[in-house]
Backbone as CSV, one residue per row, in Angstrom:
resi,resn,N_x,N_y,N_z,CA_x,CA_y,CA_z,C_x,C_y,C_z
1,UNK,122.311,149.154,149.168,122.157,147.710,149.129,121.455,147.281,147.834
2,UNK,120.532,148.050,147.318,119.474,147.894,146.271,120.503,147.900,145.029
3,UNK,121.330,148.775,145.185,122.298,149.055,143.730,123.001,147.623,143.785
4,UNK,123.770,147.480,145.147,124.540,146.216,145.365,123.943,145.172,144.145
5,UNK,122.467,144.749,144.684,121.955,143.386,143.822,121.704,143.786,142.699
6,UNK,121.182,145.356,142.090,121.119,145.195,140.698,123.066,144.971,140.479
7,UNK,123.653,145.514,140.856,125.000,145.253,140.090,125.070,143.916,140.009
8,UNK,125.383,142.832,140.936,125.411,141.441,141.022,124.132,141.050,140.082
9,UNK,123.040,140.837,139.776,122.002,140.581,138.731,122.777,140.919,137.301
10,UNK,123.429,142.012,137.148,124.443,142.173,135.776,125.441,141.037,135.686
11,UNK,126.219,141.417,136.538,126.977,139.885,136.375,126.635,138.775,136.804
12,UNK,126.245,138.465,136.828,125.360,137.039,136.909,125.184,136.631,135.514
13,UNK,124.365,137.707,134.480,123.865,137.498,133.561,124.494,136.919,132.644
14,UNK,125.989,138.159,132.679,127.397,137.820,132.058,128.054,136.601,132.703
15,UNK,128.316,136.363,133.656,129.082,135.133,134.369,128.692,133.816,134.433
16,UNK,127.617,134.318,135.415,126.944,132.840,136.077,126.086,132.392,135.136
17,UNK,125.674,132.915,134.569,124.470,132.203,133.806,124.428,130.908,132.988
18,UNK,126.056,131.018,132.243,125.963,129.467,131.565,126.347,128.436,133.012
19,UNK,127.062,128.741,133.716,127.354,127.707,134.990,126.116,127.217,135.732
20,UNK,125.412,128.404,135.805,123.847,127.775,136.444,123.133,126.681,135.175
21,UNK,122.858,127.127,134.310,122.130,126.134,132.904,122.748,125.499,132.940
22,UNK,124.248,124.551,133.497,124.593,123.521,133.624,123.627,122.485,133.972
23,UNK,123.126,123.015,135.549,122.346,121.734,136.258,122.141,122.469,137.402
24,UNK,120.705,122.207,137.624,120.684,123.007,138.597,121.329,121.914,140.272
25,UNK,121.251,122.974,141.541,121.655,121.985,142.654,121.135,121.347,143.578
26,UNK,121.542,120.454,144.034,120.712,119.200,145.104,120.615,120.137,146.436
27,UNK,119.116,120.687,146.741,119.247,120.930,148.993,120.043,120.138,149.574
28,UNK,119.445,119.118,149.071,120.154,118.198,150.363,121.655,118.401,150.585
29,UNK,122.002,118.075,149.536,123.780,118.524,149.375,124.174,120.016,149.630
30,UNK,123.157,120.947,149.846,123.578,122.045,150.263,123.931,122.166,151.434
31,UNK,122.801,121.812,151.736,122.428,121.287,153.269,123.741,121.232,153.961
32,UNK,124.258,120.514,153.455,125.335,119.634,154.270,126.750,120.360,153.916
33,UNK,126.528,121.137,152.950,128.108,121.943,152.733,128.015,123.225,153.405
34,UNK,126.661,123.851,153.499,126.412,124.634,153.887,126.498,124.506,155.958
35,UNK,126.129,123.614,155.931,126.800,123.226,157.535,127.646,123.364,157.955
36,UNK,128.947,122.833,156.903,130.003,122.771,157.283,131.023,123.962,156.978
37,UNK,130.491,125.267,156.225,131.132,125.876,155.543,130.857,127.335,156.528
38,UNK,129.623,127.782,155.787,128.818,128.802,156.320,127.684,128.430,157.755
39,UNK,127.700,127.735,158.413,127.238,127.724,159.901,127.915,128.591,160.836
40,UNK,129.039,128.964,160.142,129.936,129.623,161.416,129.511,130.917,161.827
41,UNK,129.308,131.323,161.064,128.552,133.387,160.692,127.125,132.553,160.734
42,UNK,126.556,132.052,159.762,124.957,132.645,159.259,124.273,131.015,160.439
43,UNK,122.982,131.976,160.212,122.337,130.831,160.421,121.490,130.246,159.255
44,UNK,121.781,128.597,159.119,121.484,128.179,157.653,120.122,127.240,157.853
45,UNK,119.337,127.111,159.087,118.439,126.175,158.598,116.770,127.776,159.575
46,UNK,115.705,127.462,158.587,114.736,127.939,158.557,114.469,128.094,159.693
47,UNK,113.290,128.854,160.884,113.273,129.124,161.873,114.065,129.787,162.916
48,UNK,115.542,130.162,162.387,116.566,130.493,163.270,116.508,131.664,163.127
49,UNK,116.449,132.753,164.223,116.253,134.420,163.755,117.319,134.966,163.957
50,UNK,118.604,134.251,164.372,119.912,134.989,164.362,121.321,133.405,164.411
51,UNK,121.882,134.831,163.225,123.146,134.161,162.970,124.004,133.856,163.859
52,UNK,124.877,133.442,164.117,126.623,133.189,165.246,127.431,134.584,164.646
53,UNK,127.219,135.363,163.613,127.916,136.657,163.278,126.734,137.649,163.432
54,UNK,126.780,138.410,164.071,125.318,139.959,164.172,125.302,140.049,162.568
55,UNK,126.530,140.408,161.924,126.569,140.981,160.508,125.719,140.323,159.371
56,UNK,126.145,138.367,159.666,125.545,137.822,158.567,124.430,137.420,158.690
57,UNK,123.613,137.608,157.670,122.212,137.319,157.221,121.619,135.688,157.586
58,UNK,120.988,135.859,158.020,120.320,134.051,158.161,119.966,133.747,156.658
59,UNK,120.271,132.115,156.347,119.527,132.155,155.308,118.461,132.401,154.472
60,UNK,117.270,132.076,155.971,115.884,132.228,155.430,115.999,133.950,154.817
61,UNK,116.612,134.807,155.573,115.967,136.299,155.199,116.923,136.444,153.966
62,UNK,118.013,135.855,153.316,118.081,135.620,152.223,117.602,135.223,150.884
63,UNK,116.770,134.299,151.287,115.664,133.385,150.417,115.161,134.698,150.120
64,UNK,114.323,134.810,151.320,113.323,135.783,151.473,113.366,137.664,150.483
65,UNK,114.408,137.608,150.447,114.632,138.825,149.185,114.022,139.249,148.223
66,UNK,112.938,139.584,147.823,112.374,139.956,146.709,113.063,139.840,145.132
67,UNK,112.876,138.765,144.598,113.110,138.664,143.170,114.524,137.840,143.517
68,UNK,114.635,137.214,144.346,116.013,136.172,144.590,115.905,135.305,143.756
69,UNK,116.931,135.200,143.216,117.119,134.117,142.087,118.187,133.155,141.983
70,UNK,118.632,132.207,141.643,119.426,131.506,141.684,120.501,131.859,141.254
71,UNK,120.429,132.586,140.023,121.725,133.502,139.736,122.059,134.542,140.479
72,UNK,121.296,135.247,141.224,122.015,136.332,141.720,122.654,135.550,142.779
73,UNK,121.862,134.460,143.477,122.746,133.720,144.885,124.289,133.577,144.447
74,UNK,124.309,132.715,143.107,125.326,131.960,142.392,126.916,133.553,142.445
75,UNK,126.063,134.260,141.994,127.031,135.228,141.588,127.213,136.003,143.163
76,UNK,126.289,136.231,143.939,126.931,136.918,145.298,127.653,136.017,145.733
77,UNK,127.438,134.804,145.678,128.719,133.662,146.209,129.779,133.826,145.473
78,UNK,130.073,134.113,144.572,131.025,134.099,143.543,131.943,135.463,143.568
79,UNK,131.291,136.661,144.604,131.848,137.831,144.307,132.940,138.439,146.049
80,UNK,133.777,139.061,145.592,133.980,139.286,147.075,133.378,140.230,147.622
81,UNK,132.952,139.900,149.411,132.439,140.719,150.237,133.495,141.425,151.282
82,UNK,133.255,142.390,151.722,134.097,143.179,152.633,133.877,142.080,154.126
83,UNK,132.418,141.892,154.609,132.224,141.578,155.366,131.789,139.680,155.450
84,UNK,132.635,139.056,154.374,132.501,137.426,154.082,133.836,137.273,153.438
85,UNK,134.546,136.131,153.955,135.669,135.336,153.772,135.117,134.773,151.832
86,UNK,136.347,135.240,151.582,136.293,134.790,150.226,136.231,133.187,149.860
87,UNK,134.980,132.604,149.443,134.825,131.324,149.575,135.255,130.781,147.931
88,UNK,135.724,129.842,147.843,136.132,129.310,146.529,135.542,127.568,146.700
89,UNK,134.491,127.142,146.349,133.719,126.010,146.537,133.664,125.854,145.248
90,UNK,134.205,124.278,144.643,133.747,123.659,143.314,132.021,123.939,142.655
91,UNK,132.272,124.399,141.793,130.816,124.515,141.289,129.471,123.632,141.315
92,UNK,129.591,122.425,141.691,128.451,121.582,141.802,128.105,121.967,143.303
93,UNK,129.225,122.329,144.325,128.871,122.821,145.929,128.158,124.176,145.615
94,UNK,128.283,124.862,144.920,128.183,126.369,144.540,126.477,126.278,144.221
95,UNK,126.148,125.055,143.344,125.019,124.867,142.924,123.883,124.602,143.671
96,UNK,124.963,123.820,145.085,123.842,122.945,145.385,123.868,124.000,146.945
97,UNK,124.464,124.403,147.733,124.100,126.007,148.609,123.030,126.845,147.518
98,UNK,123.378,127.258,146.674,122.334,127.807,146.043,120.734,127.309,146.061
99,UNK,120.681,126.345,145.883,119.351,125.049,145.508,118.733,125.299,146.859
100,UNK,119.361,125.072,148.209,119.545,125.124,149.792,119.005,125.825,150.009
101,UNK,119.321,127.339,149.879,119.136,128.556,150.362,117.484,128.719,149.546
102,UNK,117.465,128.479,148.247,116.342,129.056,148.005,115.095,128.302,147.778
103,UNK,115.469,126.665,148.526,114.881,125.613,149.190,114.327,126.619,150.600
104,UNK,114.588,127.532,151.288,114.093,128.070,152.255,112.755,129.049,151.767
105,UNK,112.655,129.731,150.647,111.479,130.540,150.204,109.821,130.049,150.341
């Protein structure tokens, strides 16, 4: 898992990085895409200790990651998972789940 995020932290660096220095993203607007998107698997608001999927991670213990950063969020959203539906969300949604999630730390 540890290799997982250093790999994603590489590309990020390469990828995401000018897309994030765009602007960073609105919670609130995460909030609300993140409701409608990812509620189905995770659980997305603070206090909740389990997801609607066993597999996926609640947000908070996402936040919660040691050295979580906005780019690595940006780029694990951005990458495919074995065990997550390949999401393709316009980049200002991309920004603002990101902003959301680490609005929970």
């Amino acid at each position: 898992m540890r290799g997982h995020v250093a790999f994603l932290a590489g590309v990020i660096l390469l990828v995401a990085g000018p897309l994030w220095a765009q602007e960073a993203g609105d919670p609130r607007g995460g909030y609300v895409v993140a409701r409608q998107t990812c509620s189905v698997c995770h659980a997305i608001e603070k206090g909740r200790a389990r997801s609607a999927n066993a597999g996926a991670p609640t947000f908070a213990a996402i936040a919660a990651v040691p050295g979580m950063t906005a780019a690595a969020l940006l780029a694990s959203l951005q990458t495919s998972h074995r065990t997550m539906p390949n999401l393709i969300l316009p980049p200002e949604e991309l920004r603002d789940v990101v902003a959301y999630i680490l609005s929970l730390q």
